[in-house]
PDB file of N, CA, C and O in Angstrom:
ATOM      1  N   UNK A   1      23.813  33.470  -7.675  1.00  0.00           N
ATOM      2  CA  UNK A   1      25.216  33.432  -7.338  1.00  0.00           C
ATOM      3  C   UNK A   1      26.043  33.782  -8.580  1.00  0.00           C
ATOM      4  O   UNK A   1      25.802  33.193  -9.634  1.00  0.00           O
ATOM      5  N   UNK A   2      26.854  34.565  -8.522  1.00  0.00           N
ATOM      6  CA  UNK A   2      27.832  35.165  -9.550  1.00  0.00           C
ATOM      7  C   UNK A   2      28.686  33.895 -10.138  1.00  0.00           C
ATOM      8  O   UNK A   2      28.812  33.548 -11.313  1.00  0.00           O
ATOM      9  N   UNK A   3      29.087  33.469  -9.268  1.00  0.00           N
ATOM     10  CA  UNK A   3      30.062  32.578  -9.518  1.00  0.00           C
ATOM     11  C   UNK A   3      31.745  33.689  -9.322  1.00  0.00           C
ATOM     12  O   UNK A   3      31.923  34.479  -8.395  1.00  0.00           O
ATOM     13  N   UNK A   4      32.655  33.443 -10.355  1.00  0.00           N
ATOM     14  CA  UNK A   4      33.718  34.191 -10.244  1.00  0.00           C
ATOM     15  C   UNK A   4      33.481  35.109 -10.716  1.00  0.00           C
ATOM     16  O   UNK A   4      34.489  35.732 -10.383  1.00  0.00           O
ATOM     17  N   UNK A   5      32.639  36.123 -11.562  1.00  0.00           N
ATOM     18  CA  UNK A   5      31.906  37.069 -12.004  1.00  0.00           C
ATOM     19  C   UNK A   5      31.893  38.085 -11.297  1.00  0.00           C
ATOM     20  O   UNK A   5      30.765  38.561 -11.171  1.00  0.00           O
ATOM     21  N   UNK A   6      33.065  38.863 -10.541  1.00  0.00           N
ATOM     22  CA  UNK A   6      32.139  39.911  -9.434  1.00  0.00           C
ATOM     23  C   UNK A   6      32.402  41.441  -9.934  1.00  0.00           C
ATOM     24  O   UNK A   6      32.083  42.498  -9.391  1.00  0.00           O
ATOM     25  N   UNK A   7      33.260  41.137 -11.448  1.00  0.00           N
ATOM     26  CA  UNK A   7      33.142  42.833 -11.352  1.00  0.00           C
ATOM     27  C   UNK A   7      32.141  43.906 -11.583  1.00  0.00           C
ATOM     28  O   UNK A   7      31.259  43.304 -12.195  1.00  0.00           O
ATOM     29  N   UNK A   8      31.903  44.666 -11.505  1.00  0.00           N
ATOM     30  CA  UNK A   8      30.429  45.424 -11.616  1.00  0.00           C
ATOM     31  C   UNK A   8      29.788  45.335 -12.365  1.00  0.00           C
ATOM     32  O   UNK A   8      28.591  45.320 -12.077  1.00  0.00           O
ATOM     33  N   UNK A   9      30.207  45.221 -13.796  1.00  0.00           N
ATOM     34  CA  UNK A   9      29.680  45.081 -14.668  1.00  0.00           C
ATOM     35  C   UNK A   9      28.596  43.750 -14.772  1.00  0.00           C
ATOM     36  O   UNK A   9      27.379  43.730 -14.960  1.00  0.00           O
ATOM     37  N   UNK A  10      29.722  42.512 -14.538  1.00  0.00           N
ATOM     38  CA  UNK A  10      29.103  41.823 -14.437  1.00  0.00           C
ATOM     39  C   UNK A  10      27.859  41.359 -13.305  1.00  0.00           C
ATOM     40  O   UNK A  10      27.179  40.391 -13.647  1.00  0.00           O
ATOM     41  N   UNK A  11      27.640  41.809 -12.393  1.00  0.00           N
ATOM     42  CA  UNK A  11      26.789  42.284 -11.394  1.00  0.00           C
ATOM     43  C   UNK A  11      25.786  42.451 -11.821  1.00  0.00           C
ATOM     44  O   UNK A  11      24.794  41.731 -11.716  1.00  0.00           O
ATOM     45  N   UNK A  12      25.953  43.792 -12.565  1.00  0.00           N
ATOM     46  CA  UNK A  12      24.719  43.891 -12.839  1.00  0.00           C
ATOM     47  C   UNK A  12      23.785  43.886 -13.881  1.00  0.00           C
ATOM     48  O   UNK A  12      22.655  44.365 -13.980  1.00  0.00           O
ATOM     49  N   UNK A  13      24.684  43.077 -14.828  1.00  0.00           N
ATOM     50  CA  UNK A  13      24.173  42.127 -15.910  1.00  0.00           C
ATOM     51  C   UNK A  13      23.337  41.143 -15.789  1.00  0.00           C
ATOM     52  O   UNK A  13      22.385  40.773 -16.477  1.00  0.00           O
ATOM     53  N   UNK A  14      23.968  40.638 -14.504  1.00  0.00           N
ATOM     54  CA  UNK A  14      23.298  39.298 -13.973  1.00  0.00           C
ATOM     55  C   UNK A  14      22.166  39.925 -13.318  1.00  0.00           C
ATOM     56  O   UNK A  14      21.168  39.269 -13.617  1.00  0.00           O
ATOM     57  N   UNK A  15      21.851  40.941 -12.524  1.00  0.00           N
ATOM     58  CA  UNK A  15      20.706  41.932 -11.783  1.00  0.00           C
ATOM     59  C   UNK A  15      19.750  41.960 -12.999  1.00  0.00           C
ATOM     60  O   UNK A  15      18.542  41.877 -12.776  1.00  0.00           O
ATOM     61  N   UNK A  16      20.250  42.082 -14.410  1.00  0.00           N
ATOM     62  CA  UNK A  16      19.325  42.743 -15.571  1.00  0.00           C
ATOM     63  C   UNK A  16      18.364  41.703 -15.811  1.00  0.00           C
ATOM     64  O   UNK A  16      17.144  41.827 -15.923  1.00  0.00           O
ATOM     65  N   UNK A  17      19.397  40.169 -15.908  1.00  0.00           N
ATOM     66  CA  UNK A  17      18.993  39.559 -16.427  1.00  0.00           C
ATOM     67  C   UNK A  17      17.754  38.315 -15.944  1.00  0.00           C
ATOM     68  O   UNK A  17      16.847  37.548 -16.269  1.00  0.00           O
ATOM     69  N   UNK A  18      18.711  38.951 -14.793  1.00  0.00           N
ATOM     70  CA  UNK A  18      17.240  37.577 -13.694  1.00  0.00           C
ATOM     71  C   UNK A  18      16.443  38.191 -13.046  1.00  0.00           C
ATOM     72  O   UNK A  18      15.687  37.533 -12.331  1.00  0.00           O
ATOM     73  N   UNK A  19      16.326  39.650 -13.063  1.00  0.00           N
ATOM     74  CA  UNK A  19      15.187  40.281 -12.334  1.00  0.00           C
ATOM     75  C   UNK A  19      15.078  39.595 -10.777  1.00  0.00           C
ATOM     76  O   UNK A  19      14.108  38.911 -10.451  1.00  0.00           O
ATOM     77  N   UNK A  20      15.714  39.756 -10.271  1.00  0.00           N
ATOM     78  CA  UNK A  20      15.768  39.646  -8.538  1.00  0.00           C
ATOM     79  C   UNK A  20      14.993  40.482  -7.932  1.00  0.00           C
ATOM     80  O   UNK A  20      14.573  41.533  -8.415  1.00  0.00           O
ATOM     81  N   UNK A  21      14.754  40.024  -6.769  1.00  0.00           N
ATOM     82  CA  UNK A  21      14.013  41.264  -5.695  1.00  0.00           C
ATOM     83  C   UNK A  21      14.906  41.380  -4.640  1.00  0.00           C
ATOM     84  O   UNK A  21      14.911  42.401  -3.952  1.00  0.00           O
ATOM     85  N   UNK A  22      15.660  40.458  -4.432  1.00  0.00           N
ATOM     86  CA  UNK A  22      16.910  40.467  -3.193  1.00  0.00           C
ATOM     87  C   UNK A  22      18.076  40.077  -3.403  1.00  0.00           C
ATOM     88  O   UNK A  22      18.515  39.310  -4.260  1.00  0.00           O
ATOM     89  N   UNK A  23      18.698  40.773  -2.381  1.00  0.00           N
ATOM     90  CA  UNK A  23      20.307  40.368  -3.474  1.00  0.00           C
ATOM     91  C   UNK A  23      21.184  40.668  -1.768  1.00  0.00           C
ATOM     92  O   UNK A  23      20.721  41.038  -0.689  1.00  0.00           O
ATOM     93  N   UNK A  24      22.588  40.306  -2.190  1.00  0.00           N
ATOM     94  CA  UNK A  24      23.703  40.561  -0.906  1.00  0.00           C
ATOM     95  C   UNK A  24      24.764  41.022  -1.477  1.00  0.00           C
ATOM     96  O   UNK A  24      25.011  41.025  -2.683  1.00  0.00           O
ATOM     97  N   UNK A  25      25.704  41.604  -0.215  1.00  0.00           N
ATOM     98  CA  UNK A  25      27.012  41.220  -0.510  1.00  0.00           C
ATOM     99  C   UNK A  25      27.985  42.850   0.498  1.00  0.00           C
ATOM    100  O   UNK A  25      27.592  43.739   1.254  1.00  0.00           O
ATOM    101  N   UNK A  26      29.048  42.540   0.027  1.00  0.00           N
ATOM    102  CA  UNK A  26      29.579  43.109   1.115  1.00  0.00           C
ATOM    103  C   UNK A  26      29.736  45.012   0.709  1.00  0.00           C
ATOM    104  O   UNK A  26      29.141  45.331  -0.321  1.00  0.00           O
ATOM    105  N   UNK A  27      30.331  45.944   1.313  1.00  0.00           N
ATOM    106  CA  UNK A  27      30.331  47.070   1.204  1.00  0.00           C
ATOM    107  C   UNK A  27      31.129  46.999  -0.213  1.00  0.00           C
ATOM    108  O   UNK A  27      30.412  47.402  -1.129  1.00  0.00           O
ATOM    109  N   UNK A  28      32.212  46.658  -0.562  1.00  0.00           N
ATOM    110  CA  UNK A  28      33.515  46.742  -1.630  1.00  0.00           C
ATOM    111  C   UNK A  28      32.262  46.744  -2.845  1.00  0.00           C
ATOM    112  O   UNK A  28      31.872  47.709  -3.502  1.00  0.00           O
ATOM    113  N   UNK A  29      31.732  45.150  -2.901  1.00  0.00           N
ATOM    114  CA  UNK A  29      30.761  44.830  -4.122  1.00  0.00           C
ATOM    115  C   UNK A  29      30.109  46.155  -4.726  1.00  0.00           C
ATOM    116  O   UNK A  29      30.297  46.824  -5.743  1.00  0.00           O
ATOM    117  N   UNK A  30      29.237  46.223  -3.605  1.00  0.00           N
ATOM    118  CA  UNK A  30      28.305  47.317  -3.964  1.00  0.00           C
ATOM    119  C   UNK A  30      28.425  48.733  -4.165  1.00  0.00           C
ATOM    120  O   UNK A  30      27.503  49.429  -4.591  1.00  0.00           O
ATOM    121  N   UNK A  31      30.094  49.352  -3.712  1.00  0.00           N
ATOM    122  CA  UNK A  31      30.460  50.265  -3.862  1.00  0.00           C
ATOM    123  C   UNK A  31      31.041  50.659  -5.417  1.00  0.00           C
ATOM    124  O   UNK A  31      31.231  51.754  -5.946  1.00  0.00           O
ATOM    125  N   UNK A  32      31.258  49.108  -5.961  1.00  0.00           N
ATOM    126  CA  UNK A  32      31.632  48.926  -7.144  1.00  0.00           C
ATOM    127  C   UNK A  32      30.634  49.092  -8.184  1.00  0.00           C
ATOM    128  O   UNK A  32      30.848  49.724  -9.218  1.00  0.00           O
ATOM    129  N   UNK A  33      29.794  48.650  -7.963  1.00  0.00           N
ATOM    130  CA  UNK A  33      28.195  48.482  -8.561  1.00  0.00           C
ATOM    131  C   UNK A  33      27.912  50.039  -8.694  1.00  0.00           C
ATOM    132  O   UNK A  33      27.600  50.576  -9.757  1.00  0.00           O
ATOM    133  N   UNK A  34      28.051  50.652  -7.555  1.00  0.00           N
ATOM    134  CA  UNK A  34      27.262  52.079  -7.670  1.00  0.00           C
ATOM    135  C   UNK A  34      28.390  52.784  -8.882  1.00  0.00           C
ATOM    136  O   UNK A  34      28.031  53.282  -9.948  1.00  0.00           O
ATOM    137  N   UNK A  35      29.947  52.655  -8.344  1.00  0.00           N
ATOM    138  CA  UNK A  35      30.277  53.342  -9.334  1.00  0.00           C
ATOM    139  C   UNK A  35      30.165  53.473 -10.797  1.00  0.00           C
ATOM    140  O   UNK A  35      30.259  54.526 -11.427  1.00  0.00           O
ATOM    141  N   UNK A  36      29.902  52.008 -11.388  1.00  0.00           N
ATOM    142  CA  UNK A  36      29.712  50.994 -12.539  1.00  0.00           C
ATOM    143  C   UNK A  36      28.341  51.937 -12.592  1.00  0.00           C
ATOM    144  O   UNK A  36      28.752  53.078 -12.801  1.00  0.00           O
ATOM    145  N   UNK A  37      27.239  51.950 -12.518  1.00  0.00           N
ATOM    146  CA  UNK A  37      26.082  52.723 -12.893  1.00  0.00           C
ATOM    147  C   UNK A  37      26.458  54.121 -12.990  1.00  0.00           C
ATOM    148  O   UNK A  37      25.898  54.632 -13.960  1.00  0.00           O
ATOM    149  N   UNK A  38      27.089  54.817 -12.443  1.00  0.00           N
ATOM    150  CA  UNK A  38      27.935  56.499 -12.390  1.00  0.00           C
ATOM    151  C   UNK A  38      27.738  56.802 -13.509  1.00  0.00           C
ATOM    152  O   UNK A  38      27.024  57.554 -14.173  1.00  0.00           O
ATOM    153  N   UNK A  39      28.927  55.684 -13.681  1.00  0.00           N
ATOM    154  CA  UNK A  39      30.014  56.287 -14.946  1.00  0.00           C
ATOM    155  C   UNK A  39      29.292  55.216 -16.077  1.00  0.00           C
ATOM    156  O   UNK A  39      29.585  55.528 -17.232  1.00  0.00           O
ATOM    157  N   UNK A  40      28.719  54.439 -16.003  1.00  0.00           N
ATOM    158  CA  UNK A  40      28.242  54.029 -17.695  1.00  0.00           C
ATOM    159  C   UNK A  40      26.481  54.073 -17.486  1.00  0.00           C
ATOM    160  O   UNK A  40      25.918  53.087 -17.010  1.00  0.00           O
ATOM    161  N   UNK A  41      25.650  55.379 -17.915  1.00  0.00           N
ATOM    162  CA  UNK A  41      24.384  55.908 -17.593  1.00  0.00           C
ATOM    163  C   UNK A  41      23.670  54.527 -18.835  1.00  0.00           C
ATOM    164  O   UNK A  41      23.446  55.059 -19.922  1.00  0.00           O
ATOM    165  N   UNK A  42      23.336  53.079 -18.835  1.00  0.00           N
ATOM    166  CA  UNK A  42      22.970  52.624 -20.298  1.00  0.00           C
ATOM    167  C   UNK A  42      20.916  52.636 -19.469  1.00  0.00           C
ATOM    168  O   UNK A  42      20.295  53.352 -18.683  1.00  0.00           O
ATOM    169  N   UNK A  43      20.638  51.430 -20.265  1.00  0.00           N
ATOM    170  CA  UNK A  43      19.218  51.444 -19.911  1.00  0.00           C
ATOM    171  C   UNK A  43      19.076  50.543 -18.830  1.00  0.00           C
ATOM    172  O   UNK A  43      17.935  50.081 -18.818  1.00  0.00           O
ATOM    173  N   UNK A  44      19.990  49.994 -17.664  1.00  0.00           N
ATOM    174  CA  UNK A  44      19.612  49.677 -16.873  1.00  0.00           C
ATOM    175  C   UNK A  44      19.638  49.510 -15.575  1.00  0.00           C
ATOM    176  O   UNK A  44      20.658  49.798 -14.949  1.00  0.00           O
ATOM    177  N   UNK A  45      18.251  48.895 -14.803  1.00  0.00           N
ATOM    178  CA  UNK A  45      17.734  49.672 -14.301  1.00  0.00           C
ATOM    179  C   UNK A  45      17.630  48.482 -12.658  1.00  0.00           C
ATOM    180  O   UNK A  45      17.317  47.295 -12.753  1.00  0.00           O
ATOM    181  N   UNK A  46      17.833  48.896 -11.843  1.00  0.00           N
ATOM    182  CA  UNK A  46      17.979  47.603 -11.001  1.00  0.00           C
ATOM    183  C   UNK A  46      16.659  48.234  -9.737  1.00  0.00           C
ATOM    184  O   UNK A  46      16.855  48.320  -8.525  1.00  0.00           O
ATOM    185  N   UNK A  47      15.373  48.595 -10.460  1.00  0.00           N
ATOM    186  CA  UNK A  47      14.438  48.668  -9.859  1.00  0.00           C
ATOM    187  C   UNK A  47      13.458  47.528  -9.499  1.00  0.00           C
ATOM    188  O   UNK A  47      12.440  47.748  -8.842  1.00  0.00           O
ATOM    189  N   UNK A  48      13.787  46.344  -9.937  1.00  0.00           N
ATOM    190  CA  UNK A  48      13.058  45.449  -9.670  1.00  0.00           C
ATOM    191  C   UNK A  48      13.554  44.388  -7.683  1.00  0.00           C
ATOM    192  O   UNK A  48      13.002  43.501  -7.031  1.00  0.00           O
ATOM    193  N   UNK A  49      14.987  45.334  -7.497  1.00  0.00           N
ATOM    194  CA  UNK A  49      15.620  44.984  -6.615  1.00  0.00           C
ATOM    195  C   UNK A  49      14.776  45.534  -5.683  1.00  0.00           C
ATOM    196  O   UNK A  49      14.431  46.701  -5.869  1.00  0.00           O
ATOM    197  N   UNK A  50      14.285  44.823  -4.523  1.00  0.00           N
ATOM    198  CA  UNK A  50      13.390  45.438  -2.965  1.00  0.00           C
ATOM    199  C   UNK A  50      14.061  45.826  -2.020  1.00  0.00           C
ATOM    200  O   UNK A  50      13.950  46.872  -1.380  1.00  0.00           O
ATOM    201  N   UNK A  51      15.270  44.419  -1.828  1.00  0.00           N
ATOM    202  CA  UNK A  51      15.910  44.278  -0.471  1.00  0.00           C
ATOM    203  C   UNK A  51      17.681  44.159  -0.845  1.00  0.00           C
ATOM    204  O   UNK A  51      18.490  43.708  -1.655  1.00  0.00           O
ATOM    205  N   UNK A  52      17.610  44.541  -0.223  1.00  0.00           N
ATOM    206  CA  UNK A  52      19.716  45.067  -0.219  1.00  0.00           C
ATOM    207  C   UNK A  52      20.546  44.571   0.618  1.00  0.00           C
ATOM    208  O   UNK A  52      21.155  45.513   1.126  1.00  0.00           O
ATOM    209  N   UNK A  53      21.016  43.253   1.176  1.00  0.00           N
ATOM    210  CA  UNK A  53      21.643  42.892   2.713  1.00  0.00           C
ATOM    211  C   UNK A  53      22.972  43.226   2.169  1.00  0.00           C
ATOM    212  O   UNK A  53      23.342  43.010   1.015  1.00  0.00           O
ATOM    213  N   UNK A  54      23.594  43.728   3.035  1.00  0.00           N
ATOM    214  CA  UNK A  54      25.006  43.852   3.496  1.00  0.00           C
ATOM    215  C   UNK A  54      25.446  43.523   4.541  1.00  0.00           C
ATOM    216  O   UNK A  54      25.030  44.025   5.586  1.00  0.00           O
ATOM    217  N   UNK A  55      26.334  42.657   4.512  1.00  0.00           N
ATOM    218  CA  UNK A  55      27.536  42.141   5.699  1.00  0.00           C
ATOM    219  C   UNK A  55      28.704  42.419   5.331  1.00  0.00           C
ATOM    220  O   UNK A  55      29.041  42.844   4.226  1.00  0.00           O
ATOM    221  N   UNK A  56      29.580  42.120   6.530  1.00  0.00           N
ATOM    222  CA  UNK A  56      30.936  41.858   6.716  1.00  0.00           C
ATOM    223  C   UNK A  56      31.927  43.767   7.015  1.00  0.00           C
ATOM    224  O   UNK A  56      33.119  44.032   7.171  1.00  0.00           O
ATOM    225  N   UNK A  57      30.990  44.429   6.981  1.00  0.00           N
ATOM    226  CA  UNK A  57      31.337  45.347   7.289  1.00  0.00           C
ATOM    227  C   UNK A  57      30.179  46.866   7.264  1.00  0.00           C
ATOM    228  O   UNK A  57      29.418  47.182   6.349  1.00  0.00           O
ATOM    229  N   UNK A  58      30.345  47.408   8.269  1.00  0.00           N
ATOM    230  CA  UNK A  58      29.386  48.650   8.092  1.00  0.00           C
ATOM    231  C   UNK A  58      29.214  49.163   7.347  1.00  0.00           C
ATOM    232  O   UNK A  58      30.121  49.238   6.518  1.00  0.00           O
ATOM    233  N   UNK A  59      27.877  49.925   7.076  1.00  0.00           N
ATOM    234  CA  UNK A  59      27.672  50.452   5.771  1.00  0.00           C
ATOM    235  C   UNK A  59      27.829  51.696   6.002  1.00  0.00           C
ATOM    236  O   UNK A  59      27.524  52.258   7.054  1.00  0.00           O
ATOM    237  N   UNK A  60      28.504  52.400   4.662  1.00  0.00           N
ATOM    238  CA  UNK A  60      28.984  53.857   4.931  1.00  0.00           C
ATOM    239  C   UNK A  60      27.231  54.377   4.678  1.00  0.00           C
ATOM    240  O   UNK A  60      26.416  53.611   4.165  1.00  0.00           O
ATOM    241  N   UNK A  61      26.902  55.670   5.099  1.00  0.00           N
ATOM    242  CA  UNK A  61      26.009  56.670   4.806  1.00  0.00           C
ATOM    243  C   UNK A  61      26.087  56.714   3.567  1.00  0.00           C
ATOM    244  O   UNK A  61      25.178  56.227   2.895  1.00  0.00           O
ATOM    245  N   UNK A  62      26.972  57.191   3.087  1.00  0.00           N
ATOM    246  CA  UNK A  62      26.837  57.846   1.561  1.00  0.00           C
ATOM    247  C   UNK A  62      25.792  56.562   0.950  1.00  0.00           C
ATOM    248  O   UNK A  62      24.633  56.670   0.549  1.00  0.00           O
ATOM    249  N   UNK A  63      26.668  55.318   1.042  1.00  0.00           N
ATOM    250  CA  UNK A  63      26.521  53.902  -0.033  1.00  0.00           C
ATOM    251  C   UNK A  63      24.961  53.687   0.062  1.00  0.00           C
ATOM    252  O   UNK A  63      24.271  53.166  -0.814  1.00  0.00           O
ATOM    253  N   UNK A  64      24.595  54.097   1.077  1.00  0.00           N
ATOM    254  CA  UNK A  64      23.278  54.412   1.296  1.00  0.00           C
ATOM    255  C   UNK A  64      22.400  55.264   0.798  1.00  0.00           C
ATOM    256  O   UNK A  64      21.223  54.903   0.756  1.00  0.00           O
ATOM    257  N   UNK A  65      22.630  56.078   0.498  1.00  0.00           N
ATOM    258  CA  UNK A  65      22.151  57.850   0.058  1.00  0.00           C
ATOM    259  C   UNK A  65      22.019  57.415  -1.599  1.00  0.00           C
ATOM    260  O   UNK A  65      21.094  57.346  -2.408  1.00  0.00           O
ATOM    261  N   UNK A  66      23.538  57.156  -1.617  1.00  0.00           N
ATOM    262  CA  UNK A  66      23.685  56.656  -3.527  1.00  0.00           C
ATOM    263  C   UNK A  66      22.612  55.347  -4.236  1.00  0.00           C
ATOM    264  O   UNK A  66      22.196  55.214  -5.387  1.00  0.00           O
ATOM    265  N   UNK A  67      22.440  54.656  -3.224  1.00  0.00           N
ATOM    266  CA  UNK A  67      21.189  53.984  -4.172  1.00  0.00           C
ATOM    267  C   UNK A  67      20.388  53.965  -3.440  1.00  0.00           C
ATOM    268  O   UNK A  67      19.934  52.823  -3.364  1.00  0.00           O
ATOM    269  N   UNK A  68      19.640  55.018  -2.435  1.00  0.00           N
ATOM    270  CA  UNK A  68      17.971  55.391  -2.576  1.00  0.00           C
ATOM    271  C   UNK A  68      18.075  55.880  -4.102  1.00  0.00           C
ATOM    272  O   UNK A  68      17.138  55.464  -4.784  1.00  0.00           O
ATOM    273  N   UNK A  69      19.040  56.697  -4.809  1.00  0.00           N
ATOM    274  CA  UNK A  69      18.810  57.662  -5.851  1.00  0.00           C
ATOM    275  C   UNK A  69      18.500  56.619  -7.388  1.00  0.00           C
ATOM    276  O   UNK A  69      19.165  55.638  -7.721  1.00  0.00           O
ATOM    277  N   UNK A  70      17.672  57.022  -7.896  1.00  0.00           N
ATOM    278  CA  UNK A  70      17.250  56.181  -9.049  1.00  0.00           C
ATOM    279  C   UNK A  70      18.396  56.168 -10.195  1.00  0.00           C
ATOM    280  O   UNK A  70      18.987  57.224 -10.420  1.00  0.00           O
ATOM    281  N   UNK A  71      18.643  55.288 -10.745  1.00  0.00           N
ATOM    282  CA  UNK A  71      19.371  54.878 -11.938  1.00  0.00           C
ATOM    283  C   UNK A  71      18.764  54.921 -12.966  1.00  0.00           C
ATOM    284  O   UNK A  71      17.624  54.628 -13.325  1.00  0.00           O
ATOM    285  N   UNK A  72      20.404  55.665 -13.808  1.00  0.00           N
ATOM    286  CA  UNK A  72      19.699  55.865 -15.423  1.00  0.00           C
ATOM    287  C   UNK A  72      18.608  56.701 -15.984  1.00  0.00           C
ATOM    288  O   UNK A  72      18.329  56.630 -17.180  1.00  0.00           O
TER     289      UNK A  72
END
């Protein structure tokens, strides 16, 4: 759990740091996340992630497309 922590960055700091295999959250989050990896290419790497749930709203295609694609 993030806690109040949700901007991308911090996301996926917390992804780096605890090595998860499953994770949630809504379309906005993760749209944020993808951009946050875009635009800052560093060393990491959120391949240890398996499973991806999203609620609270449909998932676009693209948001989909963008992280089959490997990071970094």
């Amino acid at each position: 759990m993030p806690g109040p922590c949700l901007d991308p960055e911090s996301i996926v700091d917390l992804f780096h740091r605890e090595a998860r295999h499953v994770t949630g959250g809504v379309p906005t989050i993760w749209i944020g996340v993808r951009q946050f990896l875009d635009r800052e290419p560093r060393q990491v790497r959120l391949s240890p992630i398996r499973a991806m749930y999203v609620g609270g709203a449909a998932v676009p295609q693209t948001m989909i497309e963008a992280f089959e694609k490997p990071t970094a």
